[in-house]
Short mmCIF file of the C-alpha atoms (twelve columns), coordinates in Angstrom:
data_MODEL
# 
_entry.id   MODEL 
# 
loop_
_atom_site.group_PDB 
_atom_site.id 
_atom_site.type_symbol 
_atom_site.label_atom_id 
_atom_site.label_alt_id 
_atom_site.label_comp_id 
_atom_site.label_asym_id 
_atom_site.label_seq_id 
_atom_site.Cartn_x 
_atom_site.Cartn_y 
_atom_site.Cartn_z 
_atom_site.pdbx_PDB_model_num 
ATOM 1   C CA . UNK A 1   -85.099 122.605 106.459 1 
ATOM 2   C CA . UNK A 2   -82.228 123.713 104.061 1 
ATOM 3   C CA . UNK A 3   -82.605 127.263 102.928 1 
ATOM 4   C CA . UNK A 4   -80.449 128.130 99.734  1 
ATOM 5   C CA . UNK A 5   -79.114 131.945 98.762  1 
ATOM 6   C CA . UNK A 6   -79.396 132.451 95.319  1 
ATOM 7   C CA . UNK A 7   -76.875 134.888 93.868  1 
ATOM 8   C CA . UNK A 8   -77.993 136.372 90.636  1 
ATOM 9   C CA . UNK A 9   -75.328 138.147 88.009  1 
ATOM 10  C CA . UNK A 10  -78.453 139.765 86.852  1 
ATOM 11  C CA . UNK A 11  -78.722 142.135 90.026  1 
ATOM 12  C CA . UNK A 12  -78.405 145.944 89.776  1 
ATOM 13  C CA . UNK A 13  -75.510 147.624 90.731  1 
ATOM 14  C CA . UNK A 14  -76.174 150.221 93.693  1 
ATOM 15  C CA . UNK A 15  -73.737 152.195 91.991  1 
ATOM 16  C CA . UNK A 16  -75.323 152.199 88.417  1 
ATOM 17  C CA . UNK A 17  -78.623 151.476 86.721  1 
ATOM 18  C CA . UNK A 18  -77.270 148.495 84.552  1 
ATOM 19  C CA . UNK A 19  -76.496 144.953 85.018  1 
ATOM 20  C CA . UNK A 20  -73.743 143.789 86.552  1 
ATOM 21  C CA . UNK A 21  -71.047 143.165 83.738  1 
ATOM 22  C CA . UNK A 22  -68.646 140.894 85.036  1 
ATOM 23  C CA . UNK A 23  -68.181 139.392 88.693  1 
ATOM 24  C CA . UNK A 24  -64.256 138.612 88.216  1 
ATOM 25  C CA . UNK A 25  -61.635 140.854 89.611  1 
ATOM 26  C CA . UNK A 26  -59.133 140.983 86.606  1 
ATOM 27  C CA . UNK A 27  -59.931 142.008 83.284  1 
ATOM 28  C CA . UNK A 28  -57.916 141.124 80.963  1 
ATOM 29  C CA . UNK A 29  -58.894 142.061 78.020  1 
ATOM 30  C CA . UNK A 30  -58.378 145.472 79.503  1 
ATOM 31  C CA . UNK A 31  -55.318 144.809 80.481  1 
ATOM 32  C CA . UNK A 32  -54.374 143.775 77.101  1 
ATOM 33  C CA . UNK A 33  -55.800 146.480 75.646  1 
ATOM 34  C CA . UNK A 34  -53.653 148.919 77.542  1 
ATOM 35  C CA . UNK A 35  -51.100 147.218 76.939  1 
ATOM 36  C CA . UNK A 36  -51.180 146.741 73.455  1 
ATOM 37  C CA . UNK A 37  -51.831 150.672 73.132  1 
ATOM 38  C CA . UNK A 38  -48.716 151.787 75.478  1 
ATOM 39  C CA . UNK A 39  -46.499 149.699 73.505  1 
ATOM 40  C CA . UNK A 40  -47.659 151.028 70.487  1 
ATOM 41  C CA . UNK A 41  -47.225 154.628 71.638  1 
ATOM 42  C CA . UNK A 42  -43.634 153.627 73.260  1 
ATOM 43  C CA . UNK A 43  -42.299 153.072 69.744  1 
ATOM 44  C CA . UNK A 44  -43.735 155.673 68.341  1 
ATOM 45  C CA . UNK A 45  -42.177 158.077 70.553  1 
ATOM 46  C CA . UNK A 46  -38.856 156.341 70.439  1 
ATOM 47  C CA . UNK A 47  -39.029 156.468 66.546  1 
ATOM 48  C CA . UNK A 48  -39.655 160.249 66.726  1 
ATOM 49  C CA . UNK A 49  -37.347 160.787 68.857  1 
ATOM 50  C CA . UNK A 50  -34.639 158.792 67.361  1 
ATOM 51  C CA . UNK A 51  -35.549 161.191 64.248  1 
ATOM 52  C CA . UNK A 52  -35.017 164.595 66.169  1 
ATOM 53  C CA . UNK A 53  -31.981 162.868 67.824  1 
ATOM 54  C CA . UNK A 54  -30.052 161.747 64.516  1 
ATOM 55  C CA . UNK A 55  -31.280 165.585 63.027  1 
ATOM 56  C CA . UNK A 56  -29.472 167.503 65.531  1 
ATOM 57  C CA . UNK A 57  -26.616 165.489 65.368  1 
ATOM 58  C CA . UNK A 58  -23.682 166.793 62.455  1 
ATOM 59  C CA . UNK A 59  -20.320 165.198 61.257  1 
ATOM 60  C CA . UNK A 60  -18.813 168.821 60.976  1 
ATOM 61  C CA . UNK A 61  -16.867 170.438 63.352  1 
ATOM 62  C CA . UNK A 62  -19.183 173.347 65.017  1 
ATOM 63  C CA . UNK A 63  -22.115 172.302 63.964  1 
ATOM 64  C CA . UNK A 64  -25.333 170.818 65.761  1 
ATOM 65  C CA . UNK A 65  -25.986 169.757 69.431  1 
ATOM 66  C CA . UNK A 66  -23.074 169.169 71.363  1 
ATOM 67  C CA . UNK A 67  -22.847 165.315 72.653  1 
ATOM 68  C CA . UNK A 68  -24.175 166.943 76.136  1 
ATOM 69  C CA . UNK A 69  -27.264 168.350 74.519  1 
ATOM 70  C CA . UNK A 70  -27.943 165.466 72.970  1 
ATOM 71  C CA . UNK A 71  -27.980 163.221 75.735  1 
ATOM 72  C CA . UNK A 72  -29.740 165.562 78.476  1 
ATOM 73  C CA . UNK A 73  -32.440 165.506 75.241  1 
ATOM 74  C CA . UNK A 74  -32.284 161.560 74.882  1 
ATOM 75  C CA . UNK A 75  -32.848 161.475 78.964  1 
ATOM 76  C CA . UNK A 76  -35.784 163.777 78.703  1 
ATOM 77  C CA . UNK A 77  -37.471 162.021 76.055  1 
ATOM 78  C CA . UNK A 78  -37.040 158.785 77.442  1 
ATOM 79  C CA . UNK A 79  -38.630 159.702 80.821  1 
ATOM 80  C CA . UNK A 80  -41.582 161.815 78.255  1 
ATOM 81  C CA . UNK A 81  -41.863 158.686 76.205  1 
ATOM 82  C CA . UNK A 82  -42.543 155.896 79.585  1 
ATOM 83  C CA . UNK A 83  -44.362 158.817 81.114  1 
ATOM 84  C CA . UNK A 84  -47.116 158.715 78.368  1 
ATOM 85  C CA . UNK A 85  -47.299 155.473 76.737  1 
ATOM 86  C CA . UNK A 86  -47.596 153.808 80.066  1 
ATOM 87  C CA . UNK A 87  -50.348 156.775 80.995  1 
ATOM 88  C CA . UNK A 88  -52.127 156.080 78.136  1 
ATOM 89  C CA . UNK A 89  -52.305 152.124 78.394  1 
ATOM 90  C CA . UNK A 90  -53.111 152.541 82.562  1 
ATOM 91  C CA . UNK A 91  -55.903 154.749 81.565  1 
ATOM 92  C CA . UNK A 92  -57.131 152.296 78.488  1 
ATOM 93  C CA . UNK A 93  -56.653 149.482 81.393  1 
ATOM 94  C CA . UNK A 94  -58.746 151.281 83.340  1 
ATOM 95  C CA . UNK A 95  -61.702 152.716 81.401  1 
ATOM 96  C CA . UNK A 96  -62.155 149.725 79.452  1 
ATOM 97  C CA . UNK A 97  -62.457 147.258 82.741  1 
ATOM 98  C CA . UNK A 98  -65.902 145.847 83.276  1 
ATOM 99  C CA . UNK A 99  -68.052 147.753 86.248  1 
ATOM 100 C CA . UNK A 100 -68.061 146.164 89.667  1 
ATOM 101 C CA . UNK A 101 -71.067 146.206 91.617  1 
ATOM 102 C CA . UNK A 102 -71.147 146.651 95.453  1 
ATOM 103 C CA . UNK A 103 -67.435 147.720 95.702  1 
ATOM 104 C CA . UNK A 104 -66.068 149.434 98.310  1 
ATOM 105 C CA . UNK A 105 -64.113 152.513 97.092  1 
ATOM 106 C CA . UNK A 106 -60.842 150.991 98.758  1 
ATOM 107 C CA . UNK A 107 -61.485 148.102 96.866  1 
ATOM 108 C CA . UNK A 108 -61.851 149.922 93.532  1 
ATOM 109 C CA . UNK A 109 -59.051 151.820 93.847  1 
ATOM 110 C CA . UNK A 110 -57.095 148.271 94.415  1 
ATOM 111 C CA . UNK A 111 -58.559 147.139 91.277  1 
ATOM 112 C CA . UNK A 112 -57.617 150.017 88.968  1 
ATOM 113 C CA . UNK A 113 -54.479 149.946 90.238  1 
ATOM 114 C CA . UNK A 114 -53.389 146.315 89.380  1 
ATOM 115 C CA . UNK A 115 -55.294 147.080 86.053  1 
ATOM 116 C CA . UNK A 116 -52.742 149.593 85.441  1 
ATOM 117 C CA . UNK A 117 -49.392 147.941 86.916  1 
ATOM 118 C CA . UNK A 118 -50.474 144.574 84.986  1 
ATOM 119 C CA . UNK A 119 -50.739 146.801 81.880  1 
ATOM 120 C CA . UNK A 120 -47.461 148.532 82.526  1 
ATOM 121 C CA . UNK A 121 -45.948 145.397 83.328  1 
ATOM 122 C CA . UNK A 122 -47.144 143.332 80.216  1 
ATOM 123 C CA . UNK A 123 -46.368 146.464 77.897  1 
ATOM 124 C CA . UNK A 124 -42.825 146.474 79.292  1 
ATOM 125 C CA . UNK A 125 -42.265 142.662 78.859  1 
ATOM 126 C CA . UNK A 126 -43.684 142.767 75.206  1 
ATOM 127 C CA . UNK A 127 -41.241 146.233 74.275  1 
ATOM 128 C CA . UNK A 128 -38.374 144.158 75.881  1 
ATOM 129 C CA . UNK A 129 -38.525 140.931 74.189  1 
ATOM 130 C CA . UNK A 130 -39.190 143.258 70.585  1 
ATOM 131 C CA . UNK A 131 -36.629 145.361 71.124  1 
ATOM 132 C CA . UNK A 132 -34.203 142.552 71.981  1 
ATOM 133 C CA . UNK A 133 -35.129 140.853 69.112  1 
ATOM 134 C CA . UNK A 134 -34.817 143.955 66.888  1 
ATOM 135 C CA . UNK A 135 -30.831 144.516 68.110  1 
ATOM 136 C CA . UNK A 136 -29.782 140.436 68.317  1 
ATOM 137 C CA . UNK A 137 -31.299 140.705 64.128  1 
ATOM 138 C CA . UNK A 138 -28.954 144.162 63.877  1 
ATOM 139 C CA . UNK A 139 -26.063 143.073 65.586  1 
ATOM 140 C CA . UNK A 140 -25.974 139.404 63.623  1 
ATOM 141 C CA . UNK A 141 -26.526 141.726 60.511  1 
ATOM 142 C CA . UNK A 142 -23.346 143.877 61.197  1 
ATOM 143 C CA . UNK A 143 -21.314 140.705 62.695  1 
ATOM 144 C CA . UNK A 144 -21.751 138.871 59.392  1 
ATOM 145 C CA . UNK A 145 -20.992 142.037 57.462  1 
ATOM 146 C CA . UNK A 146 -17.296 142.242 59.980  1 
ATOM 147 C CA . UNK A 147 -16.565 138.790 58.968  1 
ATOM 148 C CA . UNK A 148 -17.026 139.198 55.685  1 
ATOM 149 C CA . UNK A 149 -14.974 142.283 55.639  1 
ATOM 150 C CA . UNK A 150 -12.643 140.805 57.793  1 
ATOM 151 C CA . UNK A 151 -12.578 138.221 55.399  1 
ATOM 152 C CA . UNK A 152 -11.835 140.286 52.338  1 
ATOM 153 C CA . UNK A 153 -9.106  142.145 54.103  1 
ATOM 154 C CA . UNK A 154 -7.711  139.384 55.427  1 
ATOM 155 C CA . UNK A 155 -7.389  138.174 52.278  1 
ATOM 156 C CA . UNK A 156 -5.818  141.354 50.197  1 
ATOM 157 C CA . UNK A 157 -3.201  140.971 53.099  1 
ATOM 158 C CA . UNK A 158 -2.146  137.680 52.604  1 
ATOM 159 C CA . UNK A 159 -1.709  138.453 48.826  1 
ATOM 160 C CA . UNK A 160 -0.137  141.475 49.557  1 
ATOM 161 C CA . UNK A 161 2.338   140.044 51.798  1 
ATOM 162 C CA . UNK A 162 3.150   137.051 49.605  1 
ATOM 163 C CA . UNK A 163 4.368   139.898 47.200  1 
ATOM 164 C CA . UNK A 164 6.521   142.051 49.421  1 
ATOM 165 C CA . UNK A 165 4.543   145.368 49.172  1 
ATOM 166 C CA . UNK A 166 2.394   145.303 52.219  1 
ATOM 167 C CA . UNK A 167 3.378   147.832 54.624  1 
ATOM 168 C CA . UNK A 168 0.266   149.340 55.877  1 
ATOM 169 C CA . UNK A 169 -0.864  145.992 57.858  1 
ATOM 170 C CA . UNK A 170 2.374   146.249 59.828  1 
ATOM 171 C CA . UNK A 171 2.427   148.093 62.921  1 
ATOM 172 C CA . UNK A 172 5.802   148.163 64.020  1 
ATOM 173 C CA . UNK A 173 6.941   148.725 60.091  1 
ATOM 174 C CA . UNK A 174 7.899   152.259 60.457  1 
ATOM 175 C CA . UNK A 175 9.829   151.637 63.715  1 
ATOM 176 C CA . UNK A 176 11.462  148.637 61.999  1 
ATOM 177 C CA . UNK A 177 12.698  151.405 58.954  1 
ATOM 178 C CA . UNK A 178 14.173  154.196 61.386  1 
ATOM 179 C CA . UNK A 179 16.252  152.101 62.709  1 
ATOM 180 C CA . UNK A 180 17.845  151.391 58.918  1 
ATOM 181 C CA . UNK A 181 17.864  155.208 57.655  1 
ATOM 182 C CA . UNK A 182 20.900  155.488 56.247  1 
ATOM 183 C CA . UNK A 183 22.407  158.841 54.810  1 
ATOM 184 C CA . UNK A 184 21.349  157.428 51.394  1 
ATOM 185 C CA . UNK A 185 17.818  155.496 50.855  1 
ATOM 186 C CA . UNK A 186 18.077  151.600 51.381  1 
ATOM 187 C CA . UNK A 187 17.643  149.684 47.983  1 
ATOM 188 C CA . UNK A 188 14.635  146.948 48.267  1 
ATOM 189 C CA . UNK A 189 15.724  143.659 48.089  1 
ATOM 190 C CA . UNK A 190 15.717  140.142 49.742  1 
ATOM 191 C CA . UNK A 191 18.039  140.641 52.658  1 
ATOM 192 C CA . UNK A 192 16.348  143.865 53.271  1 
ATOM 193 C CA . UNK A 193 12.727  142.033 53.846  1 
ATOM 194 C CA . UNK A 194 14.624  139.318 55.798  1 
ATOM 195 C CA . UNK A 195 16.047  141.940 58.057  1 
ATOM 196 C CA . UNK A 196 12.797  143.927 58.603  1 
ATOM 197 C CA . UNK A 197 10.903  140.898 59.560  1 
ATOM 198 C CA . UNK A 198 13.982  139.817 61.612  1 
ATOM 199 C CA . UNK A 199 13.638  143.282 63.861  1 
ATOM 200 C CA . UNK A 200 10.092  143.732 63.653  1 
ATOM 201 C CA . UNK A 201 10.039  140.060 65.634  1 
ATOM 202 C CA . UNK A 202 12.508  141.648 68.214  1 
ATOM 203 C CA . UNK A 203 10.476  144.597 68.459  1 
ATOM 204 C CA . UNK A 204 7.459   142.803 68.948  1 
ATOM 205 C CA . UNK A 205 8.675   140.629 72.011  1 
ATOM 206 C CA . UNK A 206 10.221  143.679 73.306  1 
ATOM 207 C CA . UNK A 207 6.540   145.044 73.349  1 
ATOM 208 C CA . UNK A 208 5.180   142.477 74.756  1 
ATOM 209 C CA . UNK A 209 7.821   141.826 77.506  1 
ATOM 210 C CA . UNK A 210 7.975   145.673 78.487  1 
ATOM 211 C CA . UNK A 211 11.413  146.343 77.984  1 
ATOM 212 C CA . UNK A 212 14.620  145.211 75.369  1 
ATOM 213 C CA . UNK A 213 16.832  142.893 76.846  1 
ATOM 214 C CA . UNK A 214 21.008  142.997 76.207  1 
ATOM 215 C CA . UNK A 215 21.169  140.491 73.830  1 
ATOM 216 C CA . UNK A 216 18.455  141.710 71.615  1 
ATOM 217 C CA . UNK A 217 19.425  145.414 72.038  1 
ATOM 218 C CA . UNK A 218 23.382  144.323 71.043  1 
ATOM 219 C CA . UNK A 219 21.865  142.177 68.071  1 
ATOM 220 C CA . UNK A 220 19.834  145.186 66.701  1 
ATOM 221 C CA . UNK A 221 22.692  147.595 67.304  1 
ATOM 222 C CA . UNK A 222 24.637  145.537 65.291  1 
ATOM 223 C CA . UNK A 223 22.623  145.493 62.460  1 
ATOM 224 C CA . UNK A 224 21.907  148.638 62.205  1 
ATOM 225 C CA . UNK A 225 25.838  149.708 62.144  1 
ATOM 226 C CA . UNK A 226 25.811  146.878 59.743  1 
ATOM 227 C CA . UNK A 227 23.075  147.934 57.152  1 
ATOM 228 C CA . UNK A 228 23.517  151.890 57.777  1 
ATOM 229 C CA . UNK A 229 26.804  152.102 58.136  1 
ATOM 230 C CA . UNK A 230 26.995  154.135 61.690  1 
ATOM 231 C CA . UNK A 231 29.205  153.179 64.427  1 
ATOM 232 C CA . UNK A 232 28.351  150.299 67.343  1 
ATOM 233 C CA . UNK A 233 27.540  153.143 70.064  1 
ATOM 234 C CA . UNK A 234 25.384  155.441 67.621  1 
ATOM 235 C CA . UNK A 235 23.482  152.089 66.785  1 
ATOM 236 C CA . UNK A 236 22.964  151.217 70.277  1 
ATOM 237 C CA . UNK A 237 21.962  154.728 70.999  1 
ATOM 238 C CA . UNK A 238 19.800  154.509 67.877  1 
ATOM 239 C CA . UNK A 239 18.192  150.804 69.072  1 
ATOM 240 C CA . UNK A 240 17.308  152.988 72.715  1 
ATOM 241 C CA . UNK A 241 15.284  155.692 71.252  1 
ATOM 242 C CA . UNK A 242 13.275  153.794 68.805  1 
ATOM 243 C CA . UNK A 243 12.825  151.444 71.126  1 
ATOM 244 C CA . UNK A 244 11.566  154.279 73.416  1 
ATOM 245 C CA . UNK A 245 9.202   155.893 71.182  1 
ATOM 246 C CA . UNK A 246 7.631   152.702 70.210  1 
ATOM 247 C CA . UNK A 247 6.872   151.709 73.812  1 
ATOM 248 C CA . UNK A 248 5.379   155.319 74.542  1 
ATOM 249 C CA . UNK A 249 3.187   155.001 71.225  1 
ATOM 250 C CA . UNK A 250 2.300   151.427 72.735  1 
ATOM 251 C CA . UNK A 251 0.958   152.707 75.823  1 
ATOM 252 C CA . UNK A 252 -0.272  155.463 74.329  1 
ATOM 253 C CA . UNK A 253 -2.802  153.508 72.228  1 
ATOM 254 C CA . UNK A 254 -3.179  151.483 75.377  1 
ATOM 255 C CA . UNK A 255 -4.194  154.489 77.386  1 
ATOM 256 C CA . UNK A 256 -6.442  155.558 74.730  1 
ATOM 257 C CA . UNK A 257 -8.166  152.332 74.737  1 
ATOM 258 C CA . UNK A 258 -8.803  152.140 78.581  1 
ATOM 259 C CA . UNK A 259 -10.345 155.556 78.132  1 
ATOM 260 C CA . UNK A 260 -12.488 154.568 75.515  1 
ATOM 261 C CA . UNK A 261 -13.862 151.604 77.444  1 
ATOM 262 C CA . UNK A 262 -14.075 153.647 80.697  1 
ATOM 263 C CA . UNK A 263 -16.015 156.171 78.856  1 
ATOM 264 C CA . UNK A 264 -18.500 153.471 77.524  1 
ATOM 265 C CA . UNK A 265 -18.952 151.887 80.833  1 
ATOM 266 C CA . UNK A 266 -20.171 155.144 82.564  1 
ATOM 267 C CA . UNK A 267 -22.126 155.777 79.518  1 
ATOM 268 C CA . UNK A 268 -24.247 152.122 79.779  1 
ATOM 269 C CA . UNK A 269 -24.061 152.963 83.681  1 
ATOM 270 C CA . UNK A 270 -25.806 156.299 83.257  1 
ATOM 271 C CA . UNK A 271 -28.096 154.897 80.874  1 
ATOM 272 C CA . UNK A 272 -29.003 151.766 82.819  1 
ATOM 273 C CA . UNK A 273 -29.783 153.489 85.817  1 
ATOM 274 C CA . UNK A 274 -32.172 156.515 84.022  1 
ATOM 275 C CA . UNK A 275 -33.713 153.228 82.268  1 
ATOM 276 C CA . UNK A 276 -34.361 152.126 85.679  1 
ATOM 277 C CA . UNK A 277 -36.112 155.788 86.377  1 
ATOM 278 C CA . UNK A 278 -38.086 155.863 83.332  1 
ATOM 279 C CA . UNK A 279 -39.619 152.298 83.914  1 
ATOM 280 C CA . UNK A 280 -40.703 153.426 87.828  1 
ATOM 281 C CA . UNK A 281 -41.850 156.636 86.285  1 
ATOM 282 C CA . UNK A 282 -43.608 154.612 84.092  1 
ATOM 283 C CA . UNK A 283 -45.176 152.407 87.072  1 
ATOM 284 C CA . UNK A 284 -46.505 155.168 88.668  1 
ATOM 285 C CA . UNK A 285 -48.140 157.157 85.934  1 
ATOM 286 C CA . UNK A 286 -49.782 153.415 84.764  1 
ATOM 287 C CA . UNK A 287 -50.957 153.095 88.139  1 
ATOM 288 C CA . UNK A 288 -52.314 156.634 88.499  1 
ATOM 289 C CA . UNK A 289 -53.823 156.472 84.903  1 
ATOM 290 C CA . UNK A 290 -55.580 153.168 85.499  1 
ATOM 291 C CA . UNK A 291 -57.404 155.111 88.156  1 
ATOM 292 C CA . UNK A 292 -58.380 158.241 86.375  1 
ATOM 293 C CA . UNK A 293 -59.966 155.569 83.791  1 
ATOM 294 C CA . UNK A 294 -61.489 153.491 86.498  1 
ATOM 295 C CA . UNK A 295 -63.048 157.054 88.383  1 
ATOM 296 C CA . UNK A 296 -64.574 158.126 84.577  1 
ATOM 297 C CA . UNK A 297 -65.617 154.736 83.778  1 
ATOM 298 C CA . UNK A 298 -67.589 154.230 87.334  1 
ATOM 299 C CA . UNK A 299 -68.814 158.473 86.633  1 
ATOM 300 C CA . UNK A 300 -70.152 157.391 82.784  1 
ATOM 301 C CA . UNK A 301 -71.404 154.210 83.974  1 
ATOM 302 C CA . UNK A 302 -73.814 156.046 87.206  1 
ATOM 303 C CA . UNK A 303 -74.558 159.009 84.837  1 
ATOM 304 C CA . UNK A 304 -76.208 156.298 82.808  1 
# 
């Protein structure tokens, strides 16, 4: 004889007076729940605090937070911001979960804690993919607005050029003119523009090569004695210290520019690895949330 145990849904909690409310070990309309409600919070925060941030910060000399300030603030608010949107969406996940009958308390505690670190983890996913969204739409924005202005200046300096007149897109223009600075000023003319495009070339190699070689450096010298009217050695001598100063303003731009990207790198490598502490911190208080909710919820539920 075949006996059957019959397993009813229906059967009183020993923990509570109620039914039982669901026998499945994720929730997930909980989960959503929190989730939903620490993203929510998340850009809240950020918005607020991109507010206070962009306050404090002045274009005038002496004035408002100093760029230190500003980020030790940024750093703090970020870790404030995780710390209590992903509280309040592990507590959500964990008030709002169904009761469990006949659990043990290890098991419980198990249970509110996945609550919360699924809640964290699907809040996180869902700021991620918004916020990525958000800066691709911002940075195609301000890329089409480059090439447009690229565009435009691009061409005013083709029209410019056809005329003669441009001088401003040329960087190695005023180089080009010191070595022609005669004791009286140059008069404009065809030659002139044939010679200044002539040496700017030279220049430009020499740049790029890292030094002026003999040939070029007798060439220049020679026109220069030529259109100023100085001797072959003060020419030469001439052709050596513009020379000079243009390859120390080359390499100082160049230094400048290595600075400015070494300076950016520790900035997205400082702010990568405190986003990396304000997403654990972020874990944990989920986590710890889900089981405050889960301890109330199970207290509400036997006070009942």
């Amino acid at each position: 004889m075949q006996s059957a145990a019959i397993v009813s849904t229906d059967v009183p909690s020993p923990y509570s007076s109620g039914p039982i409310e669901a026998a499945g070990g994720t929730a997930w309309r909980a989960i959503i729940a929190g989730a939903v409600g620490a993203a929510a919070l998340s850009l809240i925060l950020l918005a607020l605090g991109s507010g206070l941030g962009l306050s404090s910060i002045s274009p005038w000399s002496y004035r408002g937070a100093t760029a230190t300030s500003v980020a030790i603030g940024a750093i703090v608010w970020l870790l404030l911001t995780a710390a209590a949107a992903s509280g309040l969406g592990g507590y959500l996940a964990g008030r709002l979960r169904p009761k469990w009958a006949q659990l043990p308390d290890d098991e419980s505690f198990f249970r509110d804690t996945a609550h919360g670190f699924l809640a964290w983890a699907l809040a996180t996913i869902v700021s991620a993919a918004l916020l990525t969204s958000a800066a691709s739409e911002m940075v195609g924005t301000a890329a089409k607005s480059g090439a447009a202005v690229a565009g435009t200046a691009a061409a005013s300096a083709a029209a410019a050029g056809a005329s003669g007149l441009d001088r401003t897109s040329d960087p190695l223009g005023y180089y080009t003119d010191m070595l022609f600075r005669g004791s009286t000023p140059a008069e404009a003319g065809t030659d002139r523009e044939a010679i200044r495009a002539e040496t700017t070339g030279i220049l430009t190699n020499a740049l790029r090569q890292g030094e002026l070689g003999a040939p070029d450096k007798t060439y220049l010298a020679q026109l220069v004695a030529r259109r100023t009217g100085v001797s072959q050695q003060d020419a030469e001598q001439r052709v050596s210290q513009v020379t000079a100063a243009a390859k120390a303003a080359a390499d100082a731009a160049e230094a400048k520019a290595q600075a400015a990207v070494e300076a950016a790198r520790k900035v997205a490598r400082s702010m990568a690895l405190w986003i990396f502490v304000s997403l654990l911190l972020g874990a944990f208080c989920a986590t710890f949330a889900a089981t405050v909710g889960g301890r109330h919820r199970g207290l509400w539920v036997t006070s009942r």
